[in-house]
N, C-alpha and C positions, 0 to 999 in steps of 0.2 A: 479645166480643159487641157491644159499643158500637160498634167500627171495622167487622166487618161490617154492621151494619146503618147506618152512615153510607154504607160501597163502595156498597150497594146500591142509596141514594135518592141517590148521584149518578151510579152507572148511569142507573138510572132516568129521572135528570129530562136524562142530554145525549146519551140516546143519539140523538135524533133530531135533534140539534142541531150536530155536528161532523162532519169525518171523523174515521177511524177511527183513524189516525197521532197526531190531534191530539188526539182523543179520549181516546187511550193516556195518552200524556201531562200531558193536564190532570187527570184522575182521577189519575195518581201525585203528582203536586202537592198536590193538595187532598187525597189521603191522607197523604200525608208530613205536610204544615199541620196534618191535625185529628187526626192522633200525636202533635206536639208538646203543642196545645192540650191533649191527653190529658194526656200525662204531665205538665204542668205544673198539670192541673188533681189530681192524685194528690199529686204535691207539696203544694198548697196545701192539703191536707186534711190529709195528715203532718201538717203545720208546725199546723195548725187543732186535731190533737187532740195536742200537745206543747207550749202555746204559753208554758208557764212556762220549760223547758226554753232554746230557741230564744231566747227574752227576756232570760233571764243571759246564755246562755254568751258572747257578745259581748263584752258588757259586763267580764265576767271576763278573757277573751282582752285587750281593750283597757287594761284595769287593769296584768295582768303585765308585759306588754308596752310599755307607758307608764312601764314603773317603771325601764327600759335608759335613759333620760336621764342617769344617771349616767355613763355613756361617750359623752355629745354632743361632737363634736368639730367643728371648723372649717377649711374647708378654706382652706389661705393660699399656696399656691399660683396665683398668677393665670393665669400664664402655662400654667401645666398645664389652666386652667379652659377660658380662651379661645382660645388659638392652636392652628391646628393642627395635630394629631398628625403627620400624616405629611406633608411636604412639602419640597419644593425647595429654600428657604428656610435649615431646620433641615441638609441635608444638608451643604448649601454652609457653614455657620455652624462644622459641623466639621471639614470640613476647613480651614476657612480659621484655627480653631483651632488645628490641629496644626502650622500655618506659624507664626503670627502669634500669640500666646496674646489671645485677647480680653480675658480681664483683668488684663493689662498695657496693652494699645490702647484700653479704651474711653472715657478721653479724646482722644481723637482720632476714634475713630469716634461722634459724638454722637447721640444721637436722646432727643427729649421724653421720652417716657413710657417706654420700656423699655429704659431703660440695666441691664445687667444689674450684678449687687454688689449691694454698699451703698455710699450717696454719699448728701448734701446737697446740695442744689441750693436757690439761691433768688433770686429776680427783684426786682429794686432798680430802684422808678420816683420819678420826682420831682412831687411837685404841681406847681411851678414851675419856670421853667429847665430846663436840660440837667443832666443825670447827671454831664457834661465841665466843671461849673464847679466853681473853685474851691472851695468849701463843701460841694457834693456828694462831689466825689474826696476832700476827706476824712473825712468821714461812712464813704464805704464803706471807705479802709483803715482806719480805726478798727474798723469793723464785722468788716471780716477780721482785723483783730489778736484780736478779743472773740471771734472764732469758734476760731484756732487757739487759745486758751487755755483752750479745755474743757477740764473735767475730769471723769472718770469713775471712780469708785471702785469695784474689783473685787478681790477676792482680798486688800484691805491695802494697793493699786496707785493711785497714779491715773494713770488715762490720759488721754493729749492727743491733739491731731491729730497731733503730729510721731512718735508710737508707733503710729498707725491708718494713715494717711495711705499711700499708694500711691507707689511711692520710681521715681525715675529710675535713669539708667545711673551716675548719681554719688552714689547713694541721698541724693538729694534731692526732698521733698517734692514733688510733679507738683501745680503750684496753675495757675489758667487765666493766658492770655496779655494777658487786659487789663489786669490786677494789674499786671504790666508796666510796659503803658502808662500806666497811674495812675499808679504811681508815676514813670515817665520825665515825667508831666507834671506833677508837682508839684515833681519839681525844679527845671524849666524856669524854671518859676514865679517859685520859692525867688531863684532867682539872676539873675531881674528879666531875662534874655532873650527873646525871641520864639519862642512857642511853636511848632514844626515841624507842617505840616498834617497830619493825623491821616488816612493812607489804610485806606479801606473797599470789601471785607468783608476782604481782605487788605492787611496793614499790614507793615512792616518796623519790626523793634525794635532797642534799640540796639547791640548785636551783630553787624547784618546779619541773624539769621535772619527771615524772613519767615513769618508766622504768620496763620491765618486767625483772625476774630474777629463772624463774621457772625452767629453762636449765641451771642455774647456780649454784643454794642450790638445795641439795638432802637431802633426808633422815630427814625431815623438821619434828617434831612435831609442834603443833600448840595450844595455848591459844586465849580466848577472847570471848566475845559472840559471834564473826560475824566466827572466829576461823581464821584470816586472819593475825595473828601476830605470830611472830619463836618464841618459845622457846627455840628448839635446833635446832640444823644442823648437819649429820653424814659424810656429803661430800658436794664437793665443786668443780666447776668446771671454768677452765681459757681457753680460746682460744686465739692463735694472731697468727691475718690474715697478711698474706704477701702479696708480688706483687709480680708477675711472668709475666712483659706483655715484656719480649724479652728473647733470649736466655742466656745474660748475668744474667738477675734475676733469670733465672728460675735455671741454675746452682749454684747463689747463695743461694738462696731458697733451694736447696735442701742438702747443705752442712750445711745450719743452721739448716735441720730439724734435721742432725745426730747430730751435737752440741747440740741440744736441747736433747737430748733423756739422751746426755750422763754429761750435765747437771744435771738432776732429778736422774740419776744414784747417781749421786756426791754427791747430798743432799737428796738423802734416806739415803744412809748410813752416813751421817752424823747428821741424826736426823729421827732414825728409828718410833718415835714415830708419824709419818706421815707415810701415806702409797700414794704411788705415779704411776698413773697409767697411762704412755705414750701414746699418738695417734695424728698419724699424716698425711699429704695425700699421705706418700708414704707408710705406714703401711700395707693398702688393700693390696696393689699388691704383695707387699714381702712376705704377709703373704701365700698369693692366692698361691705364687711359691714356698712357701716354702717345700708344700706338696709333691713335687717330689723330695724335698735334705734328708728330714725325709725317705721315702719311698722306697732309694735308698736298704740298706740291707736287710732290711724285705723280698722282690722283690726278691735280692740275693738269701736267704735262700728258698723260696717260690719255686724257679728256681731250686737250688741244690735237694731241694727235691723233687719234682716231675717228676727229672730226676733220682733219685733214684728207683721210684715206677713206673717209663716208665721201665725202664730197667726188676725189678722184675715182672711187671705183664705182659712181653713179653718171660719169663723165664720160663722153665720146665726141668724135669728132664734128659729127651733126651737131649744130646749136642748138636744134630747134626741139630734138628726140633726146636730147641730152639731157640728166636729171639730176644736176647738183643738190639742187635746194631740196630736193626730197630725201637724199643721202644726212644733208645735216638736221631734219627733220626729223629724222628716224632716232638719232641724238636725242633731242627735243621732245620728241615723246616719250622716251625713258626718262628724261628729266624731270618730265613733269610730273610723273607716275611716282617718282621718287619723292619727290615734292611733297606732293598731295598723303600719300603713306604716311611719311613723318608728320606732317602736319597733323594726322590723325593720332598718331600715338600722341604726339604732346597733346593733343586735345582732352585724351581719354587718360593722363594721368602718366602716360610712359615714362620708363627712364633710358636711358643710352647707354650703351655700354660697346665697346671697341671691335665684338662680335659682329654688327650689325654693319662694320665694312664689305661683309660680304653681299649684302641684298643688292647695291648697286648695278655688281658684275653677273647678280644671277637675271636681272632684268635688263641687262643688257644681250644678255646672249638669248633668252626668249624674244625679246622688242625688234632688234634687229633680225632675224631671221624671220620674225614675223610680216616685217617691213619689206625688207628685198625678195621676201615670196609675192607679196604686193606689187612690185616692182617688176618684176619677173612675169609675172599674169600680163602686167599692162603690155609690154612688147608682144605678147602672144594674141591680142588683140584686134582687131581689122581697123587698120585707121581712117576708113570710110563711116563708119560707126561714129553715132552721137557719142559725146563725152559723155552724159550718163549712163548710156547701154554698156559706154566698155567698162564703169565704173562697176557698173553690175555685176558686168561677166565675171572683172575682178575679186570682187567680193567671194560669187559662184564658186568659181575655182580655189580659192586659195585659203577662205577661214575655215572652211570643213576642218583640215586637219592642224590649222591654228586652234581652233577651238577645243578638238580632241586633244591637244598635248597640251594646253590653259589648263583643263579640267583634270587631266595630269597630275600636274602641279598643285591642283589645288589641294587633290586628297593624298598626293604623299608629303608634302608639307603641315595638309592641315592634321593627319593623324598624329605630326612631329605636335601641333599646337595644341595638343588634347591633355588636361590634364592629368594623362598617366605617364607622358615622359618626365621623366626623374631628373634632370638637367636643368637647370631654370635658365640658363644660358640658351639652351637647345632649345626650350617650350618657346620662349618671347620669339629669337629668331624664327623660328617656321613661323609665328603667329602673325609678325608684321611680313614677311616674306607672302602670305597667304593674300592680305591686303595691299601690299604693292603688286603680285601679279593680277590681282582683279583689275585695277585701276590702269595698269599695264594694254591689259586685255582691252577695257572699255577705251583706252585714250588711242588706240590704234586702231580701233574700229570707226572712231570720229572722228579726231584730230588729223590723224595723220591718214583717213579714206576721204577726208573732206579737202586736205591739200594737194592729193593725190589728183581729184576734178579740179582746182586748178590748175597745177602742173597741165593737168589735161585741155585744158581751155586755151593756156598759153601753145599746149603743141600744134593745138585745132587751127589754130588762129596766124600758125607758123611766127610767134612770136620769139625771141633768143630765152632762151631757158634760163640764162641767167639775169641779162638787163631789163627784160621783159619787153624791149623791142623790137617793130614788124620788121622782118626778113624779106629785105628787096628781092623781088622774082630775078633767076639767071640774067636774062637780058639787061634788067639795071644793074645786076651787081657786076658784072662785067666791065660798067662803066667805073667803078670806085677802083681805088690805090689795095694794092695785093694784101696789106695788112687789112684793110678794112673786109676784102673777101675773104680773107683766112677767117677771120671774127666771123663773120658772118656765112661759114659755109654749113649748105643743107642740101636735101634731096626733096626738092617737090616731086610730087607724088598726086597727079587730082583724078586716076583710077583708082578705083577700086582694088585693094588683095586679096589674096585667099585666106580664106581661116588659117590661121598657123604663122603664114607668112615670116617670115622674120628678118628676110635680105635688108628691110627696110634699117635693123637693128645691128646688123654685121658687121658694120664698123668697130663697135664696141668691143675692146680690148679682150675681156671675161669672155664675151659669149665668143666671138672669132677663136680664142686657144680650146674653149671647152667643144665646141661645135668639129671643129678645125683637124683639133690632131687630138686631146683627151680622150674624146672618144673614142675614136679610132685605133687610138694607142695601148688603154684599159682593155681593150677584148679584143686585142691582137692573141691570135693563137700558140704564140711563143712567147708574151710576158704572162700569159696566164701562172704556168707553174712557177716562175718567180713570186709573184703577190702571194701563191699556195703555200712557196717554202716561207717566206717574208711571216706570215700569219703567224707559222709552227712555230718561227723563233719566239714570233711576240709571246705567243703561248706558253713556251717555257720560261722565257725571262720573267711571265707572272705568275706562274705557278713555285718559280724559287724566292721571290718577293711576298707572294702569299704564304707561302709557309715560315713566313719571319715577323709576321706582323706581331707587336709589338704596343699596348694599351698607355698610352700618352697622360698617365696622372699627375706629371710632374709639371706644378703652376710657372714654372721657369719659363716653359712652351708659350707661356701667355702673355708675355711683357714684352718691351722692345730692350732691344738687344744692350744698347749703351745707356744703360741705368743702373742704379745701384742693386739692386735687387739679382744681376747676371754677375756683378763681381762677385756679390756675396756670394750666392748659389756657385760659384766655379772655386770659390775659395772654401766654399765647404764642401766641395768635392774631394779636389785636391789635399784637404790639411785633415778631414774629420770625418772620413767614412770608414774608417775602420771601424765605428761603434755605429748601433741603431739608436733613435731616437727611445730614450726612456720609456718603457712601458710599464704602465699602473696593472699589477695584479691584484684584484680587489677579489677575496672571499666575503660574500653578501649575507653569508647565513652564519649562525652559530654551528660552531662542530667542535669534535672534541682532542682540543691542540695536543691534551695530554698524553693522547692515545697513543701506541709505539706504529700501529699500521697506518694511522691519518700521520705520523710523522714522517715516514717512509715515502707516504704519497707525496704530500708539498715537496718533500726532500729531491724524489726523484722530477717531479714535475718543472722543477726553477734548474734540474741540473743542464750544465753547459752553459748558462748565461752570467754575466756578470751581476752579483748581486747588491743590493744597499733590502736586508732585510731584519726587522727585527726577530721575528722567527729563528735562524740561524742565529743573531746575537745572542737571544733568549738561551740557546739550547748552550752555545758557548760558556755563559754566564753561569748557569747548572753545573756543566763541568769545571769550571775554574770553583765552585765551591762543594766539587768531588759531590756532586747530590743526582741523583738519577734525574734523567729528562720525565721517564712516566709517572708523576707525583701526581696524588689523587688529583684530582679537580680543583677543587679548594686550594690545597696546599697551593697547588701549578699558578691558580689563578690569583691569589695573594701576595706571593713574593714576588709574580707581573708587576703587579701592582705598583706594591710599598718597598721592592727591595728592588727590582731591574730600572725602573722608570725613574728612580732617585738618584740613578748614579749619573755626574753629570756628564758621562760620553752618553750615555742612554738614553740623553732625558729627549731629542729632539723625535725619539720614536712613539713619545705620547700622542702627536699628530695623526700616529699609524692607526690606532687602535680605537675601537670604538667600545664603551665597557658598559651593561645593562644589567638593570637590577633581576634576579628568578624571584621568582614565587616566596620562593623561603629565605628571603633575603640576601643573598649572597650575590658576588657579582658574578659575570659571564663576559666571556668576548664574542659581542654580540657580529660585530664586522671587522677586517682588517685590510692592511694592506701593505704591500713588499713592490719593492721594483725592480727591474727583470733589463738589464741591455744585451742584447748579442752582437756578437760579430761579424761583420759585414764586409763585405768587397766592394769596391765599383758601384757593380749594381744595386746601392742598395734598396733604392725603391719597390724591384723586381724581388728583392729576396724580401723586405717589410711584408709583401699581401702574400707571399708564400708560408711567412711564418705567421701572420693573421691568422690566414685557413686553417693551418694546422695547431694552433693554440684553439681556436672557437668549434673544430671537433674535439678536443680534447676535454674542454670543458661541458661538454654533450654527455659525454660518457664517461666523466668521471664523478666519484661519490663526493668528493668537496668541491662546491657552489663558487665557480670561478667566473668572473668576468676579466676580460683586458681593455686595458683602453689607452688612447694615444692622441691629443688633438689629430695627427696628422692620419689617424686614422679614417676620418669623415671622411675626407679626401680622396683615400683608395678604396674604401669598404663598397664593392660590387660596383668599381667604378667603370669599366669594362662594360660590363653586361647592361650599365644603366645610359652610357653612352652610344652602345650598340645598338639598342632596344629600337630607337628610332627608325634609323637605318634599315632595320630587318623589318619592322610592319611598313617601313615604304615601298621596301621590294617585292613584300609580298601584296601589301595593295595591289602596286602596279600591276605584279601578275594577275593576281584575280580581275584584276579590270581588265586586262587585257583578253583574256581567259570568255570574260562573259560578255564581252563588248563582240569577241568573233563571230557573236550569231548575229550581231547588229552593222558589222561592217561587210560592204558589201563583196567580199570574198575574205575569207577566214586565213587563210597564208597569211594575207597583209597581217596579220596579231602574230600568227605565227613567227615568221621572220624579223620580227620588232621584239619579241618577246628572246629569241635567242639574240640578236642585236644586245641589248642592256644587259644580257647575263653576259656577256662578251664583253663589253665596254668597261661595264662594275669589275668584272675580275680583273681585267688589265689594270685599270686605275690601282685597285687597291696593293695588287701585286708592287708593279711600276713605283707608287708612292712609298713604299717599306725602301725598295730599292733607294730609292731618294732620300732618303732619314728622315722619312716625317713618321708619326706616330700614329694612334690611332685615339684622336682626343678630341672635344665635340666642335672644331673648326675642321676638320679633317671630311668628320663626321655626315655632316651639316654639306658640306662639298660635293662628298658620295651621293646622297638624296637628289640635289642639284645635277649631277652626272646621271641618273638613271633615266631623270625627268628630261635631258638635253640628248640622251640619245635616242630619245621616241620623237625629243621635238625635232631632230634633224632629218632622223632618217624614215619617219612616214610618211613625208609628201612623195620620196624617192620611191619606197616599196608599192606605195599605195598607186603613183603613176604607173609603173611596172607590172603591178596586178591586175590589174583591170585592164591591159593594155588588149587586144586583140589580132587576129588576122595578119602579124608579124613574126619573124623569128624572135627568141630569148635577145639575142644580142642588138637585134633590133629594137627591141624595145629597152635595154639598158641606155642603149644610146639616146633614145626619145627623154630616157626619165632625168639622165644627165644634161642632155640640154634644156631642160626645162628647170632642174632643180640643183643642176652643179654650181652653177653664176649665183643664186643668193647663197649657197653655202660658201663658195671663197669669200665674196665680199665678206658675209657676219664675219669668218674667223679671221680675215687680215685686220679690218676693226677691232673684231673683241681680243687679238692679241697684242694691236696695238696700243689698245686701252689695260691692257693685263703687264707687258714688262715692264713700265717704271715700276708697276712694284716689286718688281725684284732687289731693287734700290735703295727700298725702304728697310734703315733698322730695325727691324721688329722681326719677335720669334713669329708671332702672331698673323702677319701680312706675309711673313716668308711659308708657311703652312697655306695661308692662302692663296699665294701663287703657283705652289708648285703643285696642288691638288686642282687647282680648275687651270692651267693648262694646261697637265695631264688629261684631264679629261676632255679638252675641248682639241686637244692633239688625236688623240685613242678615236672621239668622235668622228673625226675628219678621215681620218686613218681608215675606218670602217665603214663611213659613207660614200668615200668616193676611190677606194680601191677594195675592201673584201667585197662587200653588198654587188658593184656592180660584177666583179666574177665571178663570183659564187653562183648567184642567179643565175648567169648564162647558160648551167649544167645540171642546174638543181630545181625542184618545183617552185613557181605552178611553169604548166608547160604552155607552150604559145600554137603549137599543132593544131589544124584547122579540125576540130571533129565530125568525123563522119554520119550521117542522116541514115535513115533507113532509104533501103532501096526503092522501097514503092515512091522517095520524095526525091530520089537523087537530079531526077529531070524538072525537078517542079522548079517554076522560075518564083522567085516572092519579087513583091515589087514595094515598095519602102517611097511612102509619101514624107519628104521632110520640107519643114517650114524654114527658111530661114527668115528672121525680121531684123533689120536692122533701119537707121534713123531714117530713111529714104523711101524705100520701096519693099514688099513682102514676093519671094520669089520662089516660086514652088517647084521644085525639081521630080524629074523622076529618073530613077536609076535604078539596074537591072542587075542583081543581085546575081 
């Protein structure tokens, strides 16, 4: 009955006003529109006359469910968090494993952060002098001696390094090649001769084997003409590689990593004049998790206060219309939404990881703004009206486009949650992010629509909003002491208001400034072109920030700040970036070494890098016995053999070579391999996936079968693009939905101007955040998603009132949309930023990426909600002009039957159009 007689007064009032095409169409919109309105106003009357019901059950559900913390679990996998999933990288990594075992190679193949095993690592600097003086060289073999004589007690055992340790071809301990040269120079010393120049990054020890040592002296000045000889050294670096190949080692192993930590502890403070910088392979993860044991009271405080300023910015001076307890309510419902989330992951097996600090504040900034749109409806309400008709009304008005920007969320999160993003970091995040905004959804539709009819009951009732007692009428309160009328001041009211009304609500701080002078001020005709110039800046300052963004591979980004894993990383900044981490050159095929044009090729292919190859030694060793390098086959591959690989500087390059038997008996070099460092700057993460790309074309197009690989390659190999990926199918979602949703809302602008809205909001943020040195790495990432989704959820109640407005001027109707929808946006963002700066607070790279990407965006947001949108609109479509009728109707009077029903009496007006 309702919906027909809606069809008909908007037959009615367009038949004279469209064509008939268009006509069609706008009527199924605004009927489809005031269907929803329907049912959600039917809803809110359910929930109205249930509202005890609806008020537990939440609460219950979030109890049970809270109580699976017993199976919290931690996810200590990094590299399963971060790296990813599917990639070129990991491919190469295996088979270059089934050649080579990497962990037997990965001293040799070095890299910072993601040496794979277990191993010690630690960086030895000197406050004074070189590392290369006397006094120092013995400090550190001291230090090494202290190190291998850990002991580990397991099973009744103790273990050492010489039981853990990672054994050579003569099962002998694998310890690094400076040790070496330390001790080659303290013998020197010892025996009062002249020390030999120490060659750098490649040295010769005393053996003859030539060894690299560029990842092991840092801070290296340099003498000579060729400039290849130390002078000094500022730091110094020792690694020892362990076994971990059962589960007994691998508990042993990680018992020695803590001894080992607390080791260096032992001998810093016993010889401060060393400075000692611990890393080990459990360092990453602890460090990763440590950001949420840091983060814990910050969070606290963040929580306390913004439950503070829920409470005040729901407060005015009436008691009675006054809404505390629904401000910290609104709290309370994200609580619980958060509650209930978690409790499902650990139900369904989840593990946690430091990433999922973010879900809190994206359902805070959805909950609340959902809440004070709630809040906002109710004052707009008649308060002659039963509590549940206004509970309705509320519902009517305000979950339409909570629900449209919920379902938002849903599908640019949930497409993050689909098995094809490459981030496992990124996939879990949207996936629990997808089930905390449902439950979000659902507990704000209950809980906090069910609190809502009380609050309502106590207004009805003229009860104090906060003690929940009856409010003496004027004449007795008169008779009470000034404090107890201050307490108790209110405005009876026992007529009846007009729709709309709001004098009742004036008092209130928000709505008096926004009502008052906001309005008024925004679409003043002379700050207009300020906000216009105001934009242009915003605009440039994101488009020189966007053209600098920057792909955030570096796991540094991911830990808190004051842990070992930042000294180490800043001390191998500073002492050890002039070399790139080791790269494995592996030829996977037979080819023929002997050839003089496949010699040409390797030759030119390794040139510019620093080498440890036997190839080059091979070709050396030819020449020191005056024998040509093109020697048949046979001969070439023989004297590999029985004559290179016998000598003992050579002999350590039998590891290199892999030798298979032909057909006709003879052998071949079935696979090899060389290792390749280059030179680096600064940057040298930036330059590692530059010289990536350009070695993995090269081995595309060349006739010798090249692979490269690098642990720390996983890491950056299409790290950008697989971090991106998300991001890009959310924005495009959202467009498309926006896109196809236009023929479902009931005027198509409203998608429109929401649709340039996010493309505006996204590019500022990402602009803005480069500006701010954050990077682009999947906390960043993950933020942006968040950002596209929060500026549909803000700014569509605003467009959507504004679109659909009628029979006013533009400016007229920005002002209507402002006071109805500027007061829950202050409130959400004094909250959600009250809840957002302690963590500025917080030590963490991690929490600091997180703060400064979602106030950006909840700044930009605000920025574009309540100063572009509402001038822009004033001058730009849709327009508010009364359309003109054809002439034959211009006299026609229509006369418009409207029903109003409320708790009392049905009163049927007529009014003359």
């Amino acid at each position: 009955m309702v919906l027909t007689q809606r069809w008909e007064r908007l037959a009615t009032r367009s038949v004279f006003l469209d064509p008939p095409s268009r006509l069609r169409s706008r009527m199924l919109r605004q009927l489809l529109h005031e269907g929803l309105r329907t049912s959600f106003y039917r809803l809110g009357h359910f929930i109205a006359n249930h509202p005890v019901f609806f008020a537990s059950a939440p609460v219950l559900i979030s109890i049970l469910l809270g109580a699976s913390f017993s199976r919290y679990r931690i996810e200590e996998n990094v590299e399963h968090l971060l790296a990813p999933k599917h990639s070129l990288a990991k491919i190469e990594g295996n088979l270059v494993d089934s050649l080579f075992p990497v962990n037997r190679s990965k001293h040799t193949l070095y890299s910072d952060l993601q040496t794979p095993g277990r191993y010690g690592r630690v960086i030895v600097t000197s406050g004074r002098g070189s590392v290369l003086d006397q006094h120092h060289v013995d400090l550190i073999l001291n230090l090494h001696s202290a190190i291998t004589r850990i002991q580990v007690d397991m099973l009744g055992f103790n273990y050492t390094f010489a039981h853990l340790c990672l054994l050579d071809d003569s099962n002998s301990c694998i310890v690094d090649d400076i040790l070496r040269v330390l001790e080659e120079l303290r013998v020197w010393r010892a025996s009062n001769r002249t020390v030999p120049a120490l060659r750098y990054p490649i040295t010769r020890l005393r053996d003859g084997r030539e060894a690299y040592i560029g990842h092991q002296l840092g801070g290296v000045q340099r003498v000579g003409r060729d400039g290849a000889a130390v002078r000094s050294a500022r730091a110094l670096q020792l690694t020892y590689y362990l076994q971990a190949a059962g589960a007994l080692n691998e508990a042993v192993a990680s018992r020695w990593e803590t001894q080992f930590c607390r080791t260096l502890e032992r001998f810093r403070e016993a010889h401060p004049e060393l400075g000692l910088l611990p890393f080990t392979s459990s360092s990453l993860q602890r460090d990763f998790q440590r950001s949420s044991h840091v983060a814990g009271r910050p969070l606290l405080g963040g929580l306390a206060l913004c439950a503070l300023l829920a409470l005040l910015c729901c407060s005015m001076r009436d008691c009675v219309r006054s809404k505390p307890w629904l401000g910290l309510l609104a709290l309370v419902t994200v609580g619980l939404a958060t509650l209930t989330s978690a409790g499902i992951v650990n139900l369904t097996g989840g593990k946690y990881n430091s990433t999922f600090l973010g879900i809190p504040f994206i359902l805070l900034g959805h909950g609340l703004l959902g809440t004070f749109e709630m809040l906002s409806s109710w004052r707009r309400t008649r308060e002659d009206q039963h509590v549940k008709e206004r509970a309705a009304a509320v519902f009517s008005d305000s979950m339409l486009p909570f629900s449209a920007s919920t379902a938002m969320y849903l599908v640019t999160f949930g497409i993050g949650a689909s098995p094809f993003t490459n981030i496992e970091a990124v996939r879990l995040f949207c996936r629990n992010t997808c089930v905390a905004i449902v439950f979000s959804y659902l507990y704000v539709l209950t809980f906090y629509g069910a609190n809502l009819v009380f609050a309502g009951y106590l207004e009805n009732n003229y009860q104090h909003s906060l003690f929940c007692r009856k409010v003496p009428r004027p004449e007795v309160l008169q008779q009470r002491p000034s404090w107890y009328r201050c307490l108790m001041h209110t405005q009876y009211n026992e007529e009846a208001t007009e729709p709309g009304d709001l004098r009742a609500y004036e008092r209130h701080l928000l709505v008096s400034f926004v009502k008052h002078y906001y309005c008024d001020w925004i679409t003043n005709t002379y700050v207009k072109p300020f906000v216009v110039l105001f934009y242009l800046v915003y605009v440039s300052f994101a488009l020189m920030g966007y053209l600098q963004v920057s792909e955030g591979s570096d796991l540094s980004n991911m830990v808190a700040t004051e842990t070992s894993t930042i000294a180490y990383t800043r001390a191998q900044q500073r002492f050890f970036s002039s070399y790139s981490p080791v790269i494995g050159f592996y030829i996977y095929e037979s080819i023929e070494y002997w050839n003089a044009s496949v010699q040409e090729d390797l030759l030119e292919y390794t040139k510019g890098f620093e080498r440890i190859s036997w190839f080059e030694s091979y070709l050396g060793y030819l020449r020191s016995l005056n024998l040509s390098s093109t020697l048949p086959r046979h001969n070439f591959t023989e004297l590999l053999r029985n004559g290179f690989l016998k000598q003992p500087q050579f002999l350590h390059f039998s590891d290199d070579i892999i030798f298979a038997r032909r057909s006709d008996g003879d052998a071949d070099v079935a696979a090899s391999r060389m290792f390749l460092v280059a030179k680096t700057t600064e940057n040298k993460r930036e330059e590692m996936s530059v010289l990536l790309d350009t070695l993995r074309r090269l081995s595309h197009t060349s006739r010798v079968k090249f692979i490269i690989f690098n642990p720390s390659f996983v890491y950056m190999d299409r790290y950008a693009a697989s971090v991106c990926a998300p991001l890009n199918n959310a924005c495009i979602a959202a467009l498309f939905l926006l896109f196809f949703s236009a023929f479902l809302a009931a005027d198509p602008l409203v998608n429109v101007w929401l649709t340039v809205t996010v493309a505006s909001v996204a590019f500022g943020a990402v602009g803005f955040m480069t500006l701010w040195r954050v990077e682009l790495d999947c906390v960043s990432v993950l933020c942006l998603i968040h950002g596209v989704n929060h500026a549909i959820d803000a700014g569509s109640p605003l467009v959507s009132t504004f679109a659909l407005g009628r029979d006013y001027t533009r400016t007229r109707w920005v002002q209507q949309a402002l006071e109805r929808h500027g007061v829950p946006l202050l409130q959400t963002y004094l909250c959600y930023g009250a809840a957002l700066l302690p963590l500025a607070a917080v030590p963490s790279n991690l929490t600091r990426t997180l703060f400064r990407c979602l106030f950006l965006t909840a700044l930009i947001t605000l920025f574009h909600c309540l100063a572009i949108l509402p001038v822009v609109l004033t001058f730009l479509p849709p327009s508010k002009k009364k359309r003109k009728g054809k002439k034959a109707s211009e006299n026609r009077e229509e006369i418009e039957c409207v029903e109003m029903a409320d708790s009392t009496r049905v009163v049927d007006q007529i009014t003359t159009v």
